[in-house]
C-alpha positions as CSV (number, residue, x, y, z in Angstrom):
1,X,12.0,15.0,-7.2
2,X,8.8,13.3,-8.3
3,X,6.9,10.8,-6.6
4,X,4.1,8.5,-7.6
5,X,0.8,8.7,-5.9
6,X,0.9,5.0,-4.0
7,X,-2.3,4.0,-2.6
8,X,-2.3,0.8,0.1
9,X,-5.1,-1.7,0.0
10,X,-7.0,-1.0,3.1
11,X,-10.7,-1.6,3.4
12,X,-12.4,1.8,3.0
13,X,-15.3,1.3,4.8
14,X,-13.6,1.6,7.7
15,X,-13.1,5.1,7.4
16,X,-16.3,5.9,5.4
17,X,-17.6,9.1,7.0
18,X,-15.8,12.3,8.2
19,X,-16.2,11.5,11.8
20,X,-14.8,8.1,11.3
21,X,-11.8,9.8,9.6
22,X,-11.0,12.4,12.0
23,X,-11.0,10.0,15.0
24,X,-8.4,8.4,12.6
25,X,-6.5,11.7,12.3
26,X,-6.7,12.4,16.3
27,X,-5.6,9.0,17.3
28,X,-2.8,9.1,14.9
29,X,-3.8,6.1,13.7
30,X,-1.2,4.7,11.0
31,X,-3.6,1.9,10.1
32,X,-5.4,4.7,8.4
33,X,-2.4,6.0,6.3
34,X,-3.1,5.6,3.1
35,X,-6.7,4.8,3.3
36,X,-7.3,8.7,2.9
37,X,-5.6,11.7,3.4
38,X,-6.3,15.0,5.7
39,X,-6.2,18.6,4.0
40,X,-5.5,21.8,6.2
41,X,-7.2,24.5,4.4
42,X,-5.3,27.3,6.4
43,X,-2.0,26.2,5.5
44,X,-2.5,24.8,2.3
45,X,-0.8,20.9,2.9
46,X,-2.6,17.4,2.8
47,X,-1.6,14.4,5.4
48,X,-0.9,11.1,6.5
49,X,-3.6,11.0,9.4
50,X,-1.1,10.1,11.4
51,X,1.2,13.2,10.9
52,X,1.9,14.7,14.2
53,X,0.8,18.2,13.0
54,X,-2.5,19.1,15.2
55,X,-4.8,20.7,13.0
56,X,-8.6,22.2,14.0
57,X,-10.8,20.1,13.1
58,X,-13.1,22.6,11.4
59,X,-10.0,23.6,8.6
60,X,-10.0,19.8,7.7
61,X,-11.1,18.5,4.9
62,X,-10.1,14.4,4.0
63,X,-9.8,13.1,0.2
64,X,-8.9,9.6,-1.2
65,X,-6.1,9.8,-2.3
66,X,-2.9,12.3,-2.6
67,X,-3.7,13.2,-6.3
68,X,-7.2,14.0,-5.3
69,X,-5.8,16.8,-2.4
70,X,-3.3,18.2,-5.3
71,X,-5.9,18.8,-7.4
72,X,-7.9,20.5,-4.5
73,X,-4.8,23.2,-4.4
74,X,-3.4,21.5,-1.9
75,X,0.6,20.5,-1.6
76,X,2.0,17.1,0.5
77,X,3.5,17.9,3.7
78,X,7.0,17.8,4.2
79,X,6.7,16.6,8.1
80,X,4.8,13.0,7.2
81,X,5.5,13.1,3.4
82,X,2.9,10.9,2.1
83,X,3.6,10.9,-1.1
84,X,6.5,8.4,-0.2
85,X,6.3,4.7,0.4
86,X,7.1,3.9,3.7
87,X,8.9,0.7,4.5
């Protein structure tokens, strides 16, 4: 099943450093989903920051947008799905 890579108008500055963003991903902020995503480099998947996986914080990395993790290597989660619209 394919998706497309949706992005929601958010205003980025809001999340415009790595510190900002992993508050975001802590929190589980879902005013942050979409505005970037959170890659786990030990297992390989990219998130919604507010996915209730608990990763370490020094096996993030965060990207723009979903296409930008795939290209990384990394695949969407199947927990918080963020390649999907949600409603």
């Amino acid at each position: 099943m394919a998706f497309s890579h949706t992005t929601i108008d958010r205003d980025p500055l809001s999340y415009s450093t790595d510190d900002e963003r992993w508050e975001a991903v802590a929190r589980r902020d879902r005013a942050a989903d979409g505005s970037f995503f959170c890659a786990v480099v030990t297992t390989g998947v990219y998130c919604r920051p507010s996915c209730a996986g608990r990763p370490h914080r020094k096996n993030v990395r965060f990207h723009g947008t979903a296409a930008e993790a795939e290209r990384a290597g990394f695949r969407a989660c199947k927990r918080c799905r963020p390649t999907e619209v949600r409603a």
